[in-house]
ZABA-712855 format. One record per atom (N, C-alpha, C, O): z, x, y. Coordinates in steps of 0.05 Angstrom, whole numbers, plus 5000, padded with zeros to 4 digits. Atoms other than C-alpha are relative to their C-alpha. Layout:
BEGIN
ZXY/...
END
This chain:
BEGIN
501149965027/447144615442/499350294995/499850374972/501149785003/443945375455/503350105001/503650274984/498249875005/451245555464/500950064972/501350284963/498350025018/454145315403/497350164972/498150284952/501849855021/447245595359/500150374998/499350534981/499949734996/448946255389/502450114991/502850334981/496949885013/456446235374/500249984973/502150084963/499549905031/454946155297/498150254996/498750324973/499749774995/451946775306/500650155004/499550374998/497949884994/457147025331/499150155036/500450355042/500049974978/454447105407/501249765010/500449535006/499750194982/458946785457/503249894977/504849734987/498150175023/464346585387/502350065014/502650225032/496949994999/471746475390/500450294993/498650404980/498749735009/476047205382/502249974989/503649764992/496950065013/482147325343/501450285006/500050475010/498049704993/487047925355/503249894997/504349715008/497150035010/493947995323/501150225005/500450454999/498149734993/499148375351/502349924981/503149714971/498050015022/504148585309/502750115019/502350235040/498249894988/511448735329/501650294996/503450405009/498949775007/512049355289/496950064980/495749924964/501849885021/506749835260/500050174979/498550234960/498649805025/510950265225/502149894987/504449854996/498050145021/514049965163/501450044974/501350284970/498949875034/517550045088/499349744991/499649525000/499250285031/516249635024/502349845006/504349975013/498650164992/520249035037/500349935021/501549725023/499550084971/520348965106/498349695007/496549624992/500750194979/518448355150/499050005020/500450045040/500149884966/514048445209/499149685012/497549535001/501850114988/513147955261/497449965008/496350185010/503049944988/505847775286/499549825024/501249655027/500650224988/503247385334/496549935001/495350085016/503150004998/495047145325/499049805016/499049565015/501450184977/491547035388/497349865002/495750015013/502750125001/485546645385/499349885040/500649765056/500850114977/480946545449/496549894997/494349984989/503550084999/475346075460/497450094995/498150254978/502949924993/467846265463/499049925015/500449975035/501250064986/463245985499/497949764989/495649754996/500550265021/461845305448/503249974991/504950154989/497650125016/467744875420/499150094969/496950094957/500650015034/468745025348/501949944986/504149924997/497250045012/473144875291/500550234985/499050384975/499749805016/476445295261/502649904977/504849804981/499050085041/478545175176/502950115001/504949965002/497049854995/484545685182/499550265003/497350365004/499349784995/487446295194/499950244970/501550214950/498649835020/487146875145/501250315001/500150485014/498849764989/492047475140/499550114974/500249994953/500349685030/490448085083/501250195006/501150305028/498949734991/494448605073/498950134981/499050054957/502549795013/489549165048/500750245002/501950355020/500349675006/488749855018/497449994988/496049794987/501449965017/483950204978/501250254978/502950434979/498749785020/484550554915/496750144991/494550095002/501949845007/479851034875/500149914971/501849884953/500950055035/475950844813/497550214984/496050414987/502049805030/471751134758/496450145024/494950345028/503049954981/465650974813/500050015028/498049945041/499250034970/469051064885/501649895004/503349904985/498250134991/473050664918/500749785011/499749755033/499350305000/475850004921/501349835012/503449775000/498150134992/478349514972/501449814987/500449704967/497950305017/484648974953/500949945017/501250065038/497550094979/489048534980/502550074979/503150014956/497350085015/495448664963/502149815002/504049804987/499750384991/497347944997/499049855019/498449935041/502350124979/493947445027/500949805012/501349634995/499350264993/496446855078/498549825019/497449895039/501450304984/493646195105/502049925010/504049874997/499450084975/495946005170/498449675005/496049625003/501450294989/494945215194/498149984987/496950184979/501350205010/490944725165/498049865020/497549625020/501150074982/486644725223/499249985032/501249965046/499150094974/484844625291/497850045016/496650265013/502549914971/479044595355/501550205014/503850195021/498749894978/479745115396/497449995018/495050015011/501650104978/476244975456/498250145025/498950375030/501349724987/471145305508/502350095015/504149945023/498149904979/475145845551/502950004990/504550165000/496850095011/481945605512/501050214982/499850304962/498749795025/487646125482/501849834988/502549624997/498450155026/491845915421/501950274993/500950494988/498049675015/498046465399/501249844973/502149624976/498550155025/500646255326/501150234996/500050454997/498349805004/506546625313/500349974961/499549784947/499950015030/508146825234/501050294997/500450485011/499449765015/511547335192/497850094981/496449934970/501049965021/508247775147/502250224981/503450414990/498649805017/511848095084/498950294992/496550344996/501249674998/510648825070/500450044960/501850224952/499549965032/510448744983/501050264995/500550435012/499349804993/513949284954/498150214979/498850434971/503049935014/507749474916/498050155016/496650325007/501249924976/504349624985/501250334998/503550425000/499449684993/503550394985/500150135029/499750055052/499149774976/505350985027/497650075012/495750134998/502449864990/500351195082/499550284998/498750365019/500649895012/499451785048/498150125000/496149984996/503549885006/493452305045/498249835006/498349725028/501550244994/488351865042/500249725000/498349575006/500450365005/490851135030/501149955026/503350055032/500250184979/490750775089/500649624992/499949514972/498250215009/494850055097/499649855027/500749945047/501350244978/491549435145/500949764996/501949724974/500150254992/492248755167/497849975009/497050065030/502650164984/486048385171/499749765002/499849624983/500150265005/485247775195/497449915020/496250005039/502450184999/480247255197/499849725005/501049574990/500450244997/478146615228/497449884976/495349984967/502550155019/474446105181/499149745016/499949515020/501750244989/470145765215/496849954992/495050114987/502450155019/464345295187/497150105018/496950125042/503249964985/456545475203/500550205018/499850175041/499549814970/458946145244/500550204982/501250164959/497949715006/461046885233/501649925004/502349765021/496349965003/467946975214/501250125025/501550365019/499149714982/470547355275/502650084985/504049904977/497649875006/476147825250/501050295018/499950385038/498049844984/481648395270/500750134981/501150004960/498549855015/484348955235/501450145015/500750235037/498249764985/490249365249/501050074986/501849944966/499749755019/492149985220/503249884997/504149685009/497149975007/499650035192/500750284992/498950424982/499249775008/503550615178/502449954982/504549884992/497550105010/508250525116/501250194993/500050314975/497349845009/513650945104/502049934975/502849704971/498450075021/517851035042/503649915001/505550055010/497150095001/524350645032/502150194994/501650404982/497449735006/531351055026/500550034974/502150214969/498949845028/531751074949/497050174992/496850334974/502749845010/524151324947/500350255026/498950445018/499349774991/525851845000/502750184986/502950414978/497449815026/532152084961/497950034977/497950284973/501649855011/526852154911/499750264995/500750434980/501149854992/522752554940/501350225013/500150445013/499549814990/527652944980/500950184965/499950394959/499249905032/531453044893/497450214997/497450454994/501549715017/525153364875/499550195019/498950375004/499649944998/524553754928/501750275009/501150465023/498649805001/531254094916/499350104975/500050334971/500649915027/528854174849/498750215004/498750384985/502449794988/524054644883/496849854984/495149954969/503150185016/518054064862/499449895038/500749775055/501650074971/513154044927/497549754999/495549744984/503350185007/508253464936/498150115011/497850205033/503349935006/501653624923/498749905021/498449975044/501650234995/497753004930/501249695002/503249674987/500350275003/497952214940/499049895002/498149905025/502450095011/493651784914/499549724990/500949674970/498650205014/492451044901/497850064971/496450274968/501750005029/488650934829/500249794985/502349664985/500350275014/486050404784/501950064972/502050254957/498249995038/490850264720/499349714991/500849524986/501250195016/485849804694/502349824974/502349584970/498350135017/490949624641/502649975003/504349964986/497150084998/496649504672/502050194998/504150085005/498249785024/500850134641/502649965023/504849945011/497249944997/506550144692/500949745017/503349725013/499450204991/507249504732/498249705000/498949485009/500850295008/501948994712/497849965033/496749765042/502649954975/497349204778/497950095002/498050324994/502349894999/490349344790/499950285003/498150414991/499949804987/492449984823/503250115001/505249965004/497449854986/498150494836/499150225006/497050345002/499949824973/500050964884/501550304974/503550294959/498949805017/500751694846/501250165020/500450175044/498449704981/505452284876/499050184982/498850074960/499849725017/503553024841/501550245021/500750375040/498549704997/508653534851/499250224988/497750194969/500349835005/508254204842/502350115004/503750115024/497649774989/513554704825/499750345017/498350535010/500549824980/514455194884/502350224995/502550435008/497249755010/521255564847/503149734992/502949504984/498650145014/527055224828/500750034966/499850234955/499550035035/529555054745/496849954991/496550044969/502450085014/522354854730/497850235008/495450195006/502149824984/518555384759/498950124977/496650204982/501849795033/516155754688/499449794990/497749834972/500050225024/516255054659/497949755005/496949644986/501750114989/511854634700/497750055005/497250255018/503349974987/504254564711/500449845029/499949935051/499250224980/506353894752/501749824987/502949794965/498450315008/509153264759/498949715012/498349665036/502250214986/505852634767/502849745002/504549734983/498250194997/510652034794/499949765004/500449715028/500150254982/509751264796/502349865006/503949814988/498050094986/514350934843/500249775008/498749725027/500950254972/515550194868/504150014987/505350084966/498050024996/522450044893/500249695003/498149565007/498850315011/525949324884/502149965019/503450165027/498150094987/530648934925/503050114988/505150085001/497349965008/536349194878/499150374992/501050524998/500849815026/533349844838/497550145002/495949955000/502349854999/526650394844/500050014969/502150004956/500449975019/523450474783/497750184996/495650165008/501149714991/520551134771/498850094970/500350144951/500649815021/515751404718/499050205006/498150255029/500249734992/514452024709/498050294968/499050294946/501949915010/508952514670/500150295010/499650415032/498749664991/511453224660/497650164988/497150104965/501949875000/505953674657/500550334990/499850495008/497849775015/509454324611/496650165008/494350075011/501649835003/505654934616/500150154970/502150224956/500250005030/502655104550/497650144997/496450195018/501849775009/497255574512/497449765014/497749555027/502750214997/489655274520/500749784975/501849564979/500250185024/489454954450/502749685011/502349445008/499150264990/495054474481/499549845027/500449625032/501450114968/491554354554/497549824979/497249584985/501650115002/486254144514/500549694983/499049504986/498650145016/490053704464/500949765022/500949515019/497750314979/493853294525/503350104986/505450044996/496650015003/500153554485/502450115017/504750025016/499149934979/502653924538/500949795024/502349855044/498250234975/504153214579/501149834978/500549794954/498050085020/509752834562/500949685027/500749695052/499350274984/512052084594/503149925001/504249914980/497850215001/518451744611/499949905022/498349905041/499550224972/521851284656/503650055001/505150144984/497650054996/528451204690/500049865034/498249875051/500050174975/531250764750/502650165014/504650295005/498749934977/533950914820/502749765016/502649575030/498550264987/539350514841/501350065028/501849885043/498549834991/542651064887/498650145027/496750275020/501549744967/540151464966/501150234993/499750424999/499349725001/544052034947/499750194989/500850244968/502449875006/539252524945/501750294967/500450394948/498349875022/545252974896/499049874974/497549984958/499150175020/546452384849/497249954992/497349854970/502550115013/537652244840/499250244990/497750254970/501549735010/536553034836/501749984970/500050074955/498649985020/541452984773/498949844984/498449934961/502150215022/537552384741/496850114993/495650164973/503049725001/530652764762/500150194979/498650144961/498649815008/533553324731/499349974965/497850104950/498550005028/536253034663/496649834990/495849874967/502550015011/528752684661/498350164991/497050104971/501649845002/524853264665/501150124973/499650174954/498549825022/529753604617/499049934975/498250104958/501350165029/527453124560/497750074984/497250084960/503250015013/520453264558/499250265007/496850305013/502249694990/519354044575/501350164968/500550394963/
END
Protein backbone atom coordinates (compact mmCIF):
# COMPACT_ATOMS: atom_id res chain seq x y z
CA UNK A 1 0.00 0.00 0.00
CA UNK A 2 3.00 2.67 1.10
CA UNK A 3 4.46 1.64 -2.22
CA UNK A 4 1.76 2.27 -4.47
CA UNK A 5 0.83 5.91 -2.33
CA UNK A 6 4.40 6.82 -3.07
CA UNK A 7 4.34 5.81 -6.77
CA UNK A 8 1.39 8.34 -7.42
CA UNK A 9 3.76 10.68 -6.37
CA UNK A 10 5.85 9.72 -8.52
CA UNK A 11 8.50 8.02 -5.93
CA UNK A 12 9.29 4.51 -6.83
CA UNK A 13 6.60 5.10 -10.45
CA UNK A 14 6.80 3.24 -13.69
CA UNK A 15 9.53 5.10 -16.37
CA UNK A 16 9.08 5.64 -20.00
CA UNK A 17 12.03 6.33 -22.49
CA UNK A 18 11.74 6.32 -26.32
CA UNK A 19 14.42 5.69 -28.49
CA UNK A 20 14.14 6.81 -31.68
CA UNK A 21 15.91 5.28 -34.79
CA UNK A 22 16.88 8.54 -36.26
CA UNK A 23 17.28 12.03 -34.75
CA UNK A 24 17.98 13.80 -37.67
CA UNK A 25 15.06 14.29 -40.01
CA UNK A 26 13.11 16.29 -43.04
CA UNK A 27 9.37 17.29 -43.27
CA UNK A 28 7.91 14.15 -44.44
CA UNK A 29 9.96 11.63 -43.15
CA UNK A 30 9.01 8.54 -40.97
CA UNK A 31 11.02 7.76 -37.94
CA UNK A 32 10.84 4.61 -36.19
CA UNK A 33 10.54 4.54 -32.26
CA UNK A 34 10.50 2.22 -29.87
CA UNK A 35 8.74 3.23 -26.08
CA UNK A 36 10.20 1.46 -23.27
CA UNK A 37 8.25 1.42 -20.27
CA UNK A 38 9.69 -0.17 -16.88
CA UNK A 39 7.92 -1.03 -13.73
CA UNK A 40 8.18 0.89 -10.43
CA UNK A 41 8.07 -0.35 -7.42
CA UNK A 42 3.74 -0.64 -7.16
CA UNK A 43 1.66 -2.26 -10.06
CA UNK A 44 -0.10 0.36 -11.95
CA UNK A 45 -2.23 0.92 -14.89
CA UNK A 46 -1.45 2.68 -17.29
CA UNK A 47 -4.58 4.64 -19.74
CA UNK A 48 -2.08 5.02 -22.77
CA UNK A 49 0.75 6.09 -24.33
CA UNK A 50 1.23 9.69 -25.57
CA UNK A 51 3.59 10.92 -28.36
CA UNK A 52 3.85 15.08 -29.14
CA UNK A 53 5.69 16.39 -31.58
CA UNK A 54 6.61 19.93 -30.25
CA UNK A 55 8.05 23.34 -30.99
CA UNK A 56 7.68 26.73 -29.78
CA UNK A 57 6.94 29.77 -31.49
CA UNK A 58 7.03 33.58 -30.44
CA UNK A 59 4.00 35.69 -29.64
CA UNK A 60 2.95 39.23 -28.93
CA UNK A 61 3.73 38.04 -25.01
CA UNK A 62 6.71 35.37 -25.35
CA UNK A 63 6.59 32.22 -26.24
CA UNK A 64 4.48 29.39 -26.95
CA UNK A 65 4.57 25.69 -26.76
CA UNK A 66 2.40 23.32 -29.57
CA UNK A 67 2.01 20.17 -30.75
CA UNK A 68 2.32 19.94 -34.13
CA UNK A 69 0.96 16.11 -33.77
CA UNK A 70 -0.14 14.13 -31.28
CA UNK A 71 -0.41 10.03 -31.03
CA UNK A 72 -2.11 7.51 -28.73
CA UNK A 73 -0.50 4.33 -28.45
CA UNK A 74 -2.69 1.13 -26.96
CA UNK A 75 -5.74 1.22 -25.28
CA UNK A 76 -4.14 0.13 -22.20
CA UNK A 77 -2.34 -2.05 -20.05
CA UNK A 78 -0.76 -3.18 -16.20
CA UNK A 79 2.61 -2.94 -16.19
CA UNK A 80 3.80 -4.71 -13.39
CA UNK A 81 6.38 -4.35 -10.34
CA UNK A 82 10.07 -4.71 -11.83
CA UNK A 83 8.41 -5.50 -15.47
CA UNK A 84 9.70 -3.87 -19.01
CA UNK A 85 7.20 -3.38 -21.88
CA UNK A 86 8.90 -1.99 -25.58
CA UNK A 87 5.92 -0.77 -27.98
CA UNK A 88 7.24 -0.25 -31.16
CA UNK A 89 5.48 2.70 -33.55
CA UNK A 90 6.19 5.13 -36.27
CA UNK A 91 6.06 8.65 -35.90
CA UNK A 92 5.39 11.07 -38.99
CA UNK A 93 7.56 14.14 -39.25
CA UNK A 94 4.34 16.74 -40.68
CA UNK A 95 5.62 18.85 -43.23
CA UNK A 96 4.61 21.90 -41.24
CA UNK A 97 7.24 20.76 -38.53
CA UNK A 98 9.97 23.44 -38.78
CA UNK A 99 13.65 23.70 -39.28
CA UNK A 100 15.94 23.53 -36.18
CA UNK A 101 16.91 26.76 -36.87
CA UNK A 102 18.30 29.68 -34.55
CA UNK A 103 16.20 29.28 -31.90
CA UNK A 104 13.33 26.80 -32.73
CA UNK A 105 13.92 23.72 -31.30
CA UNK A 106 11.85 20.29 -32.46
CA UNK A 107 10.93 17.28 -29.59
CA UNK A 108 9.20 14.21 -28.95
CA UNK A 109 7.54 14.00 -25.78
CA UNK A 110 6.05 11.35 -24.46
CA UNK A 111 3.86 10.52 -21.73
CA UNK A 112 2.40 7.77 -19.72
CA UNK A 113 -1.30 8.34 -18.48
CA UNK A 114 -1.70 6.91 -15.64
CA UNK A 115 -4.76 7.35 -13.09
CA UNK A 116 -4.13 8.86 -9.36
CA UNK A 117 -0.15 9.29 -10.22
CA UNK A 118 2.35 11.71 -11.98
CA UNK A 119 2.53 11.35 -15.55
CA UNK A 120 6.13 10.11 -15.93
CA UNK A 121 7.42 11.43 -19.32
CA UNK A 122 10.57 11.64 -21.92
CA UNK A 123 11.65 14.11 -24.26
CA UNK A 124 14.06 13.94 -27.04
CA UNK A 125 15.49 16.53 -28.92
CA UNK A 126 15.28 16.23 -32.91
CA UNK A 127 17.23 17.89 -35.41
CA UNK A 128 15.16 18.73 -38.65
CA UNK A 129 16.68 19.50 -41.66
CA UNK A 130 15.24 21.05 -44.79
CA UNK A 131 13.90 18.85 -47.63
CA UNK A 132 15.70 19.10 -51.30
CA UNK A 133 13.24 21.59 -52.91
CA UNK A 134 13.58 23.90 -49.65
CA UNK A 135 17.39 23.58 -49.85
CA UNK A 136 17.41 24.48 -53.66
CA UNK A 137 15.62 27.32 -52.20
CA UNK A 138 17.75 28.47 -50.09
CA UNK A 139 20.88 27.54 -51.93
CA UNK A 140 18.62 29.95 -55.31
CA UNK A 141 18.76 32.82 -53.05
CA UNK A 142 21.91 32.46 -52.10
CA UNK A 143 23.21 32.72 -55.66
CA UNK A 144 21.10 35.63 -55.86
CA UNK A 145 23.65 36.98 -53.39
CA UNK A 146 20.39 36.88 -50.57
CA UNK A 147 22.12 35.59 -47.11
CA UNK A 148 19.98 34.32 -44.24
CA UNK A 149 19.64 36.49 -41.61
CA UNK A 150 17.35 34.95 -39.19
CA UNK A 151 14.78 31.99 -38.47
CA UNK A 152 12.05 32.17 -36.64
CA UNK A 153 8.79 30.39 -35.72
CA UNK A 154 5.74 33.08 -35.24
CA UNK A 155 2.15 33.30 -34.42
CA UNK A 156 -0.18 34.01 -37.71
CA UNK A 157 -3.09 34.26 -35.54
CA UNK A 158 -5.13 34.46 -38.72
CA UNK A 159 -4.15 31.97 -40.68
CA UNK A 160 -2.56 34.27 -43.65
CA UNK A 161 -0.45 31.61 -45.35
CA UNK A 162 -1.42 28.04 -44.41
CA UNK A 163 -4.32 28.03 -41.97
CA UNK A 164 -1.67 27.40 -38.81
CA UNK A 165 -1.27 28.80 -35.49
CA UNK A 166 2.31 29.45 -36.33
CA UNK A 167 5.01 29.62 -39.14
CA UNK A 168 8.50 29.27 -39.48
CA UNK A 169 9.96 32.76 -41.06
CA UNK A 170 13.43 32.87 -43.14
CA UNK A 171 14.87 36.82 -43.48
CA UNK A 172 17.45 37.23 -46.05
CA UNK A 173 19.56 39.83 -46.56
CA UNK A 174 21.19 41.01 -49.65
CA UNK A 175 25.03 40.58 -49.40
CA UNK A 176 25.64 41.70 -53.47
CA UNK A 177 24.16 40.12 -56.22
CA UNK A 178 20.95 41.82 -58.77
CA UNK A 179 19.20 42.95 -55.54
CA UNK A 180 21.83 44.48 -53.69
CA UNK A 181 20.68 48.47 -54.23
CA UNK A 182 17.16 47.08 -54.22
CA UNK A 183 16.70 45.17 -51.14
CA UNK A 184 16.25 46.02 -47.41
CA UNK A 185 15.31 42.08 -47.07
CA UNK A 186 13.40 39.25 -47.74
CA UNK A 187 11.12 37.52 -45.57
CA UNK A 188 10.17 33.73 -46.81
CA UNK A 189 7.36 31.31 -45.76
CA UNK A 190 8.03 27.84 -46.75
CA UNK A 191 6.20 24.35 -46.29
CA UNK A 192 6.97 21.77 -48.85
CA UNK A 193 4.27 19.00 -50.04
CA UNK A 194 4.55 15.48 -51.16
CA UNK A 195 4.34 16.82 -54.82
CA UNK A 196 5.19 20.84 -54.69
CA UNK A 197 6.92 23.71 -51.94
CA UNK A 198 4.98 26.57 -51.66
CA UNK A 199 6.78 29.68 -51.10
CA UNK A 200 5.68 33.20 -50.09
CA UNK A 201 7.59 35.77 -50.13
CA UNK A 202 7.70 39.72 -48.72
CA UNK A 203 10.13 41.92 -50.58
CA UNK A 204 11.30 44.50 -48.48
CA UNK A 205 12.41 47.47 -51.43
CA UNK A 206 14.55 50.08 -50.06
CA UNK A 207 12.76 53.32 -50.06
CA UNK A 208 12.84 57.12 -48.62
CA UNK A 209 11.49 57.30 -44.78
CA UNK A 210 7.95 58.56 -45.70
CA UNK A 211 7.65 54.91 -47.33
CA UNK A 212 9.36 52.80 -44.31
CA UNK A 213 6.89 54.39 -42.43
CA UNK A 214 3.88 53.88 -44.73
CA UNK A 215 4.67 49.83 -45.06
CA UNK A 216 4.76 50.81 -48.85
CA UNK A 217 8.04 49.80 -49.35
CA UNK A 218 6.90 45.84 -48.70
CA UNK A 219 5.32 44.11 -51.28
CA UNK A 220 3.81 40.19 -51.18
CA UNK A 221 3.56 37.28 -53.50
CA UNK A 222 3.61 33.68 -53.92
CA UNK A 223 4.93 31.07 -56.21
CA UNK A 224 5.50 27.12 -56.08
CA UNK A 225 8.56 24.86 -56.13
CA UNK A 226 8.18 21.83 -57.94
CA UNK A 227 11.94 21.58 -59.02
CA UNK A 228 15.84 20.76 -56.72
CA UNK A 229 17.62 22.54 -59.32
CA UNK A 230 18.97 25.10 -57.55
CA UNK A 231 19.42 27.06 -61.57
CA UNK A 232 15.79 26.45 -62.52
CA UNK A 233 14.33 27.90 -58.53
CA UNK A 234 17.05 30.86 -58.69
CA UNK A 235 15.11 31.82 -62.09
CA UNK A 236 11.58 31.62 -60.38
CA UNK A 237 13.19 33.45 -57.16
CA UNK A 238 14.41 35.76 -59.50
CA UNK A 239 11.26 36.55 -61.74
CA UNK A 240 9.38 36.84 -58.08
CA UNK A 241 11.40 39.36 -56.64
CA UNK A 242 11.41 41.14 -60.04
CA UNK A 243 7.54 41.84 -59.68
CA UNK A 244 7.55 43.69 -56.61
CA UNK A 245 10.85 45.89 -56.43
Amino acid sequence: MVKKVLASIGIGNASVDTVLEADTVRPGDTVGARVEIDGGDAEQEVGRIELELETRYRTDDGYRETDIARYTLTDGFTIEVGKSRSVPTEIEIPYETPLTLGRTDVWVETELDIAMAVDPEDRDALTVEPTPRLSALFDAAEALGLSLHTAECEADSYGRYFGSSFVQEFEFRPQGGPFADELDELDVVARDGPDSLTAFVEVDRRGGLLSELADADESRTRFTVESTDVDAVADELRDAIRQRV
